[in-house]
Every structure is written in structure tokens, then in C-alpha cells.
C-alpha positions as a printed NumPy array, in Angstrom:
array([[ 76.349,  54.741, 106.995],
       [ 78.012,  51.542, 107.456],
       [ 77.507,  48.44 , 109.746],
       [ 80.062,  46.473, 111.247],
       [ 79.399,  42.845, 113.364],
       [ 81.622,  42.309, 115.914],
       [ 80.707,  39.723, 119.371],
       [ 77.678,  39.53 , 118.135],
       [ 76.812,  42.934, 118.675],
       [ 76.302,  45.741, 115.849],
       [ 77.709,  48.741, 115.761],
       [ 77.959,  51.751, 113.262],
       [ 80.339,  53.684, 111.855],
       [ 80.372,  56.991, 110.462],
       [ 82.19 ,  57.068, 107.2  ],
       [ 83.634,  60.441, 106.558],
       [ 83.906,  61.72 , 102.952],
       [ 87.118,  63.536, 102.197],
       [ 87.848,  67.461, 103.457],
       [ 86.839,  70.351, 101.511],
       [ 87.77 ,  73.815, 102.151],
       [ 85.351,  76.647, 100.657],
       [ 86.786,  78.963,  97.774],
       [ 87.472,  81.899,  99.981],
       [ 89.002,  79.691, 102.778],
       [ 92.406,  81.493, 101.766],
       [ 91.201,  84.627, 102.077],
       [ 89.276,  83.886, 105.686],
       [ 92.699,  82.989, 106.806],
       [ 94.337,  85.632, 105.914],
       [ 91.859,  88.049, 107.252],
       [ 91.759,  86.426, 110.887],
       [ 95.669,  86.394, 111.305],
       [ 95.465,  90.242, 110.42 ],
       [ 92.59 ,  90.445, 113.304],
       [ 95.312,  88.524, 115.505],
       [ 98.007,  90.881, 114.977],
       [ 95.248,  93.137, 115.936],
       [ 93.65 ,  91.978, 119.088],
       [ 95.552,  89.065, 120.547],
       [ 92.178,  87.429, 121.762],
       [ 91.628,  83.582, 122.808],
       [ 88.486,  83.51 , 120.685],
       [ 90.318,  84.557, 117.836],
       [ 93.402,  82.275, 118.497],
       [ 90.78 ,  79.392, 118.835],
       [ 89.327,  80.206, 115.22 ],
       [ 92.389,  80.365, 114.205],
       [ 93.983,  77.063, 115.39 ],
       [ 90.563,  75.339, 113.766],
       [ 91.025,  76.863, 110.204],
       [ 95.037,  75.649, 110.738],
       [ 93.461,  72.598, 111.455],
       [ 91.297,  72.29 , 108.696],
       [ 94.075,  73.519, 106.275],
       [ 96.849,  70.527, 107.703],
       [ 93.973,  68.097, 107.627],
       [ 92.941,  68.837, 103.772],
       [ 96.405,  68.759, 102.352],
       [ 97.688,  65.881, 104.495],
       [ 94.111,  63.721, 102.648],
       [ 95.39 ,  65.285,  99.681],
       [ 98.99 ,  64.156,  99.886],
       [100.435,  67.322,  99.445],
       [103.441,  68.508, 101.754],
       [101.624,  72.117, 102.08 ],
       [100.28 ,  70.928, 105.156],
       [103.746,  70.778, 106.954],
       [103.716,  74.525, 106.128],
       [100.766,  75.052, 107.85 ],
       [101.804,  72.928, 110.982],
       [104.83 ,  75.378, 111.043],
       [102.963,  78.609, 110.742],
       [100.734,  77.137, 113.644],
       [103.45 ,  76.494, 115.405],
       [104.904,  79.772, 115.219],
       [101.681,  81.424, 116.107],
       [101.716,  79.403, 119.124],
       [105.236,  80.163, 120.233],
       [104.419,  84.113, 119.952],
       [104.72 ,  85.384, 123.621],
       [101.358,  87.876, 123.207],
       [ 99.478,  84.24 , 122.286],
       [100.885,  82.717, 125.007],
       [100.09 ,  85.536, 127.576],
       [ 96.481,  84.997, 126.209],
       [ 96.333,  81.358, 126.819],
       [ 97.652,  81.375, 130.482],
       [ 94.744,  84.369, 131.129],
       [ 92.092,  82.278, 130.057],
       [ 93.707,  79.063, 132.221],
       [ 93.419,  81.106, 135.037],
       [ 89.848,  82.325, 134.437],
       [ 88.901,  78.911, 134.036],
       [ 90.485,  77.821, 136.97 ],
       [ 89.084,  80.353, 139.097],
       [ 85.799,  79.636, 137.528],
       [ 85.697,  75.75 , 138.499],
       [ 86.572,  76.538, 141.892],
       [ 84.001,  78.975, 142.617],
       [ 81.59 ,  75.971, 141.041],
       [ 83.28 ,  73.528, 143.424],
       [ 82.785,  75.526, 146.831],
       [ 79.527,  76.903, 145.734],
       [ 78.55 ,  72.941, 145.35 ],
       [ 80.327,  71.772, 148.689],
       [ 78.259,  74.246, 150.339],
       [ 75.036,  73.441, 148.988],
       [ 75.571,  70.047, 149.712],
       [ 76.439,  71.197, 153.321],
       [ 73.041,  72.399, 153.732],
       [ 71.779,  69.593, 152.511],
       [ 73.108,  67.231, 154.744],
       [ 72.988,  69.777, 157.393],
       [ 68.787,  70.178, 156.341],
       [ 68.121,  66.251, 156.874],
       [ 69.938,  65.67 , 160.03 ],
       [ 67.254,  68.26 , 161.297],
       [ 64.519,  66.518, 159.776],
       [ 65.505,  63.239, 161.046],
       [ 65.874,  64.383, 165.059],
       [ 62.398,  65.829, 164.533],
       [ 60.753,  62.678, 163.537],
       [ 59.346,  60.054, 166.046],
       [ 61.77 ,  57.522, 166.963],
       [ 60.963,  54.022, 168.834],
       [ 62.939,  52.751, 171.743],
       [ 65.33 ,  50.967, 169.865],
       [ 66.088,  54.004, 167.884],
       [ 66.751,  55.716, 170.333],
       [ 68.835,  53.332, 171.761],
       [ 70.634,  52.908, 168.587],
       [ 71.147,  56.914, 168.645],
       [ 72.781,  56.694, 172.002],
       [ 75.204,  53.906, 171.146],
       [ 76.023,  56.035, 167.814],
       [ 76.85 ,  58.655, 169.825],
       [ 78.909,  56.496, 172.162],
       [ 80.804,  55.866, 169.165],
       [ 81.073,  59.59 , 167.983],
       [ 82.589,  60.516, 170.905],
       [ 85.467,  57.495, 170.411],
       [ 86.062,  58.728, 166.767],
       [ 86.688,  62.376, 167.844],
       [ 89.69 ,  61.644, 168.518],
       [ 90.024,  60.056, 165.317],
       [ 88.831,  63.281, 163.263],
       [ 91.221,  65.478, 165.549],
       [ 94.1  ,  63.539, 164.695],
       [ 92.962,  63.953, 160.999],
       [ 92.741,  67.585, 160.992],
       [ 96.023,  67.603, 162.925],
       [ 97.864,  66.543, 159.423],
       [ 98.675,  69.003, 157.011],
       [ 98.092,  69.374, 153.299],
       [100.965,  68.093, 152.04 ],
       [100.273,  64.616, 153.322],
       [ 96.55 ,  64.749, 152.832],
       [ 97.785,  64.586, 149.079],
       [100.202,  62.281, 148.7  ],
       [ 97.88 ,  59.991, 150.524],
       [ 94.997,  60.749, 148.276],
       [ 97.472,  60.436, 145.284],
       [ 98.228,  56.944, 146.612],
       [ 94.684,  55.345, 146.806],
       [ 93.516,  57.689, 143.997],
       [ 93.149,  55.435, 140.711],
       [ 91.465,  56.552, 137.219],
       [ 90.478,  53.675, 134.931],
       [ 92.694,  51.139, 137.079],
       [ 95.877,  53.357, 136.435],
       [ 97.295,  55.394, 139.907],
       [ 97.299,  58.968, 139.096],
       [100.752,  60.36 , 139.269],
       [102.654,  62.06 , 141.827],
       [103.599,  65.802, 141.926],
       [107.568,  65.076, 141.983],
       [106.648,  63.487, 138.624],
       [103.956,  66.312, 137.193],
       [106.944,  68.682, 138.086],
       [109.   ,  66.822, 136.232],
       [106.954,  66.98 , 133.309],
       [106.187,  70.657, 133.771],
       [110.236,  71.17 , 133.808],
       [110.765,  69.047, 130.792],
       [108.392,  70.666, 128.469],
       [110.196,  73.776, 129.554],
       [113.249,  73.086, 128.49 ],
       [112.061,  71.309, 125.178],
       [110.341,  74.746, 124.587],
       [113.814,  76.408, 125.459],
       [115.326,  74.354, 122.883],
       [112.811,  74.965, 120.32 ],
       [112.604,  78.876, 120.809],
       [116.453,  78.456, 120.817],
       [116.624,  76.756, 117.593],
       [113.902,  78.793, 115.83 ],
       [115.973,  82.063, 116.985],
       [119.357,  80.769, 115.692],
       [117.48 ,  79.801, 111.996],
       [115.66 ,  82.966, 112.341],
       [118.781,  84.936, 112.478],
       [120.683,  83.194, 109.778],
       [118.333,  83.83 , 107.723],
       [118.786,  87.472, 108.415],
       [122.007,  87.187, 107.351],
       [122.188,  85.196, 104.241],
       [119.496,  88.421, 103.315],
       [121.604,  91.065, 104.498],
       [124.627,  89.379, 102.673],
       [122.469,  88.996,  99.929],
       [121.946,  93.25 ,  99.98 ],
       [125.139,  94.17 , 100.782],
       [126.462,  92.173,  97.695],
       [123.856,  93.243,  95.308],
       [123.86 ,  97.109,  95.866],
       [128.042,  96.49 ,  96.118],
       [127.811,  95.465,  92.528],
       [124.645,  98.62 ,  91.355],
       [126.718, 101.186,  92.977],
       [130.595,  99.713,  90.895],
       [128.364,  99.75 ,  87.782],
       [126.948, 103.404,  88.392],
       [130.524, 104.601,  89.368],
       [132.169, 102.945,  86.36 ],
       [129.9  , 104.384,  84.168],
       [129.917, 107.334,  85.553],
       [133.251, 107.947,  85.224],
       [133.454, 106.65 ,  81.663],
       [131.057, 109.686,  80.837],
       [133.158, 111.912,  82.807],
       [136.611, 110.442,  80.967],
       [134.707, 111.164,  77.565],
       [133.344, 114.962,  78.658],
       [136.577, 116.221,  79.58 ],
       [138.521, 114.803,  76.313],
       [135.717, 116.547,  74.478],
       [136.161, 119.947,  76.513],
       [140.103, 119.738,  76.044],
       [139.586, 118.97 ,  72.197],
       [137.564, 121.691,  72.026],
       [139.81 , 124.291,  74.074],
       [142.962, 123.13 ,  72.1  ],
       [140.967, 124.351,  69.068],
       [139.543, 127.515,  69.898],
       [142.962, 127.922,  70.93 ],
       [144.174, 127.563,  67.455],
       [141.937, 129.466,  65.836],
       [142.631, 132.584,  68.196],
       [146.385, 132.064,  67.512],
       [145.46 , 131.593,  63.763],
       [143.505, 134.972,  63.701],
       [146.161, 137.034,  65.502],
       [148.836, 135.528,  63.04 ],
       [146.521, 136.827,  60.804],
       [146.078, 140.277,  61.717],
       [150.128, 140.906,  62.642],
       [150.722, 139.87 ,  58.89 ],
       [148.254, 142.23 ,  58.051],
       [149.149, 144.812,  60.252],
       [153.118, 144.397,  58.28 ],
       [152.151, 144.81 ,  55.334],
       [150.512, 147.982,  55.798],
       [153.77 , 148.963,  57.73 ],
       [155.853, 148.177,  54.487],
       [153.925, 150.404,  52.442],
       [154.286, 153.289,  54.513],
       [157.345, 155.809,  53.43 ],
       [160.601, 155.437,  55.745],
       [160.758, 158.424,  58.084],
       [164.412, 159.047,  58.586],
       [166.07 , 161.152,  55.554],
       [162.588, 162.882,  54.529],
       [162.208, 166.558,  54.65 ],
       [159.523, 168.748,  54.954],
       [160.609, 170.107,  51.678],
       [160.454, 166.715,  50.196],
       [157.008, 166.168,  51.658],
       [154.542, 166.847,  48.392],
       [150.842, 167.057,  48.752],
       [150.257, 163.783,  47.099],
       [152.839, 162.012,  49.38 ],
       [150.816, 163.457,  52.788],
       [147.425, 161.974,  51.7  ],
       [148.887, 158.909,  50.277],
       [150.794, 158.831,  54.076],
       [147.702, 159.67 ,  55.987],
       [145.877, 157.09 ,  54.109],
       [147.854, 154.63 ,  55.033],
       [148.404, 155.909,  58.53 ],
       [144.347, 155.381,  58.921],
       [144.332, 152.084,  57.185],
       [146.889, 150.992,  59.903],
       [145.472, 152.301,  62.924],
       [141.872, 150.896,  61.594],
       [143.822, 147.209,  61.749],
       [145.144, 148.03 ,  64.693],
       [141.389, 149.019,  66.27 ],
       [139.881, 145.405,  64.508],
       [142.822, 143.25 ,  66.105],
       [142.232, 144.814,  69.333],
       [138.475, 144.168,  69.199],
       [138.567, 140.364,  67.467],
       [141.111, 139.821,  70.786],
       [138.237, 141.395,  73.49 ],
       [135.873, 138.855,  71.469],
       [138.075, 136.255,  71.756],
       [138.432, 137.171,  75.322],
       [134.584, 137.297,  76.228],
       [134.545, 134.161,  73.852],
       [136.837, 132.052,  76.079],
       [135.332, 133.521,  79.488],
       [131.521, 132.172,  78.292],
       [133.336, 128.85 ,  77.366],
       [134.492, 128.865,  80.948],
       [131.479, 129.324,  81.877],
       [129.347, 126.664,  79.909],
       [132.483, 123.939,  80.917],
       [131.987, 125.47 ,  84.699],
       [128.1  , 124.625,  84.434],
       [128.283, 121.229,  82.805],
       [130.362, 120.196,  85.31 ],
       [127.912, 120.929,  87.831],
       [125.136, 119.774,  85.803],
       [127.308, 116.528,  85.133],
       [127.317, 115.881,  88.841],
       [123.827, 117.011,  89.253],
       [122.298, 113.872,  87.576],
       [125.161, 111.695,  88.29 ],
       [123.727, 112.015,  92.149],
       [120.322, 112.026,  91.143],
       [120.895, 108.477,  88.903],
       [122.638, 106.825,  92.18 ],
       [120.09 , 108.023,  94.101],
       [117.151, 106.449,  92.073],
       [119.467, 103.299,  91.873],
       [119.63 , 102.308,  95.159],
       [115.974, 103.195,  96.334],
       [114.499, 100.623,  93.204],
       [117.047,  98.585,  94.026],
       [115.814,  98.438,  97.96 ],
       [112.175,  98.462,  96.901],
       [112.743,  95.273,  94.358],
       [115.027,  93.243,  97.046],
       [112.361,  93.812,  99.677],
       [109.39 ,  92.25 ,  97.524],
       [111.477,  89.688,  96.226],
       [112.33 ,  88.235,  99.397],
       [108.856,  88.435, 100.599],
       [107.349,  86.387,  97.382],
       [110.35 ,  83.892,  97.987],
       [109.719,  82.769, 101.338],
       [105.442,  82.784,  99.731],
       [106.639,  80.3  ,  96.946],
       [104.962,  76.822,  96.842],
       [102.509,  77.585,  99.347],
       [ 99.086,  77.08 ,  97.234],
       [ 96.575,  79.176,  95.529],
       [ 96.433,  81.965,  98.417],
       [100.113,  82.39 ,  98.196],
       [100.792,  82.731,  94.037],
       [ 97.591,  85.264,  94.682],
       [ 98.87 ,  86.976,  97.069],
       [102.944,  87.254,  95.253],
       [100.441,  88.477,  92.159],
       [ 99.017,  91.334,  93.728],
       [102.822,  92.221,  95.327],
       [104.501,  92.028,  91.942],
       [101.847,  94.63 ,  90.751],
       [102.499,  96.709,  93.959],
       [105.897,  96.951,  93.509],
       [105.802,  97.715,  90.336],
       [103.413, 100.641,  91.225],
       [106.191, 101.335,  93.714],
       [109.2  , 101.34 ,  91.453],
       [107.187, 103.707,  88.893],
       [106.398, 106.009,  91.827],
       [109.782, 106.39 ,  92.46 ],
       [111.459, 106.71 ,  89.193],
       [108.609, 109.722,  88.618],
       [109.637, 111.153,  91.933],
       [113.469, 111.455,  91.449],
       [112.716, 112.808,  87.612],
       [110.646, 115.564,  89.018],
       [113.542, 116.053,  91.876],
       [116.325, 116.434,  89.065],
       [114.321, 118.925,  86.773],
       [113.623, 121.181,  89.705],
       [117.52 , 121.111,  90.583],
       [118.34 , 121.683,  86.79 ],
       [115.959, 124.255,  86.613],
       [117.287, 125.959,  89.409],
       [120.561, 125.425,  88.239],
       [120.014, 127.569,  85.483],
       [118.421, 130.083,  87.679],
       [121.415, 131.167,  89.648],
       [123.488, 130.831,  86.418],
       [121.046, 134.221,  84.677],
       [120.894, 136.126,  88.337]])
């Protein structure tokens, strides 16, 4: 404690050492806005406005421009309309309260007065008393007129002539043209500010829902480009692959006419044979080549009902890709654009918590975690969607 000499007298003053704030201050913070947005309270918004307080008063010692972030976040928790509601119940509580106190006193004080005039007409009075009580009287009676006329005046000018000799400290107290004047103009500075905070409030919205649109613009052209690369690449792999079981059927039929000719050559012309000609070595060597012929003919027609079934099942497998193709090509956009949501979302929350202190990087810690947790979640979701629909797939594919 200091001592300072100053007229000749001494007085003392308390030197202050500089602010500290306790570990979990942060945390205690934190905790009573959530009971805020919970109960909209004026204890609460007292407790409140102290910690804010104590916060702007630490980091302004301190130096460090933190503490116009906390003037801003007070005044935003001000400005909210369930805070103000609050503060206008508890002025009118109060109010109500001090003039209960104020006519309770004026009539105590009533019966106080009212008490000792009794006492006093009871008490023995001398001549001169009582000659002094009858000349008071006298002069009663002359200022009743006096305290008719005064009741005769109303309210209004009751107060403006009590503003007028009024005085606090030397200064005349002011008038209530001006107070109303006052009252208007912190109305319309409050306008303006609610008007300004609305108009940043709502850019900011924008730049962020620019910021979106542009972002999943640019996921979804990169999904559908690659997308159709991989389509591009399956369907000059399913034509290269028709055009050459298509050349191996017309190979193998090419094959089997040649070999159904040659067994035609060998066979003895018809026309200018007779029966008489016909020897028994000539009809077995005939019907041997008659059943040689008509086996070919039997193994062409079955290699072509092969080839057949073989082109159907290709149809099939091509018809099924396709759909499997689009299957997961839904199922990849899909998971896209709900990371892509969860990870804008989080990162514009930990932006606007940058540079804020300790409490803040702790609290854009435990977010980067959660959305992490989030983003896994998902990604395990959609791969459990997709197997069920490929697994179904091939369900109505065997019925």
C-alpha cells in the first residue's frame, strides 16, 4: 500500500497488481453462454457480462487485441432481443420495487407527523402558547387558499417547476424534452448498429454460400469427368471385345463350311449312276461318308447354338455392368458431396475461432477430431449402402 501527500493531508492508494484469469476461465465461459442459450436469465447475463469483463480487462493489461473480440461478443450478447427482453423485466421489477419502498415510507412518515401533532395538543400549553396557536391558525386559514391553488395545478407543471429549482452537485437536472431526446437518439444509434451488424451479417452469408456453391461446382465437374472417362474406356473395351468374339464365330463357321465341302467332294456324283453300277463296297463307302457329313452338319449346328447362348450371356454380363457401372458412379457422388458439406461446415466454424486464444485453438482441436469422426462415419455408411445395392443387384440377376 502506498502513500501519497497532497495539501498537507495523506491519503492512500490501493495499488492493484496486474489481472489474472484462473486456468479453466475458458472453459467457465463457455459453459455459462451455453446456460444462456438455455435460460435467458438476468443473473446469468450479469455473470456473464463480469467474466466479459474480466476477459477485455486481462488482454487489454496484456496488450493483446483479443480483448476487442471479447468487447464484440459482449456486444452481440447484448444486442440479442431475448437479453434485452430480460433486462427491461428486471427494470420494471425494480422500478415497481422502489416505489412500493417510497409510498410505504411517505406513509410511515405520515403517521409520524400525524402521531406528534397529537402529542403536542395534549400537552399543557401557557397563555402565550396558546395565543401563539390561535394566531397560527389565523394564518392557516390565509394559506388555504394558498394550498388550494397548489393542488389546483396539474402534474405536468408541478415538474417542470421542480426540474427548474431541482439542482444535483450545483448542476440543474435536465428537462424531459431533453431526456426524450436522449431516449430517441440512442434509439436510432441502436437502429444503425443492428442495421449495420445485419448488413455484415448477411454478407458474410454470402461470401460462404458463394464459397459452397463454387467448391461443390468444381467436386461434382471432377466426379462427372471422371466418370465419364471410365465410362469412355468400358465401352471401347466391350466393343473390342464384341468385334472379337465376332471374329472368332465367323472364323469357326468358315471353318466348318470348308469342312462341310470337302466331305461333299468326296462323295460320288449322283446323276449317271445306276443301281446296277451301285457295288457293295461303293454303298458303305457312300453311307460312310453320308454319316460323316451329316455328323458335321449336327457339330456346326451345335458350335452355332453355343455361340448363340455365348453372345446372349455376354449381353447379359455388358447389360449388368452397365448397371453396376452406374450403381457406384451414384453411390461415389453421393459420398462426395456429403464429406464435402461436412468438411466446409467445420472449416468455416474453426475460421471465424482463429486467433482467439487458448480456449479457441482448444476448442478448433476437439472439432477437427469431430469431423474427422464425422467424415469416417460417413464414408463407412455409403460403403455399407453400395454393397447392399450390389448385393442385391446380383440377386435379381440369379431369380
Amino acid at each position: 500500500m502506498a502513500k501519497r501527500i497532497a495539501k498537507g493531508k495523506t491519503s492512500r492508494v490501493v495499488c492493484r497488481g496486474p489481472p489474472v484469469l484462473e486456468a479453466d476461465f475458458g472453459m467457465k465461459l463457455l459453459e455459462k453462454e451455453l446456460e444462456l442459450e438455455k435460460s435467458w436469465n438476468i443473473e446469468t447475463i450479469n455473470e456473464l457480462v463480469h467474466m466479459y469483463t474480466e476477459m477485455i480487462e486481462y488482454y487489454e493489461y496484456h496488450k493483446d487485441p483479443k480483448y476487442l473480440d471479447f468487447q464484440d461478443r459482449m456486444h452481440k450478447m447484448l444486442v440479442k432481443p431475448q437479453v434485452i427482453a430480460s433486462m427491461r423485466e428486471d427494470n420494471r421489477a425494480k422500478n415497481a420495487l422502489k416505489l412500493d419502498k417510497s409510498s410505504s415510507s411517505q406513509n410511515t412518515e405520515g403517521k409520524a407527523r400525524r402521531l406528534e401533532d397529537f402529542e403536542d395538543l395534549e400537552s399543557p400549553k401557557s397563555v402565550s402558547t396558546e395565543t401563539s396557536t390561535v394566531n397560527s391558525e389565523a394564518e392557516l386559514k390565509q394559506e388555504e387558499p394558498k394550498a388550494q391553488d397548489l393542488d389546483e395545478l396539474s402534474d405536468d407543471q408541478l415538474q417542470r417547476s421542480r426540474s427548474r429549482h431541482h439542482t444535483v452537485s450545483g448542476t440543474p437536472s435536465k428537462s424531459p424534452t431533453q431526456n426524450l431526446n436522449d431516449i430517441q437518439k440512442r434509439k436510432q444509434d441502436s437502429a444503425k448498429m443492428k442495421e449495420a451488424l445485419s448488413a455484415e451479417l448477411s454478407k458474410t452469408l454470402t461470401d460462404v454460400s458463394y464459397k459452397a456453391t463454387k467448391f461443390f461446382d468444381r467436386v461434382i465437374g471432377l466426379v462427372q469427368a471422371s466418370t465419364k472417362e471410365t465410362a469412355a474406356k468400358a465401352v471401347s473395351d466391350f466393343r473390342s471385345q464384341d468385334s472379337d468374339l465376332s471374329r472368332r464365330l465367323s472364323s469357326r463357321k468358315q471353318v466348318t463350311m470348308n469342312k462341310s465341302v470337302i466331305s461333299i467332294e468326296f462323295m460320288p456324283p449322283a446323276e449317271n449312276v445306276s443301281v446296277s453300277d451301285i457295288h457293295f463296297s461303293d454303298t458303305e463307302e457312300t453311307f460312310e461318308q453320308c454319316s460323316f457329313l451329316s455328323t458335321a452338319l449336327n457339330k456346326s449346328h451345335i458350335n452355332e447354338q453355343q455361340e448363340n447362348s455365348r453372345i446372349n450371356d455376354f449381353r447379359m454380363v455388358e447389360y449388368l455392368e452397365n448397371k453396376l457401372e452406374e450403381l457406384m458412379e451414384k453411390n461415389f457422388s453421393e459420398k462426395v458431396a456429403k464429406m464435402s458439406e461436412v468438411r466446409l461446415r467445420y472449416e468455416s466454424q474453426m475460421k471465424e475461432l482463429e486467433g482467439q486464444g487458448g480456449l479457441a485453438q482448444m476448442i478448433v482441436g476437439q472439432m477437427k477430431v469431430d469431423m474427422e469422426n464425422e467424415i469416417k462415419a460417413i464414408a463407412e455408411e455409403f460403403d455399407n449402402k453400395r454393397k447392399q445395392d450390389v448385393r442385391a443387384l446380383k440377386q435379381s440377376f440369379v431369380e
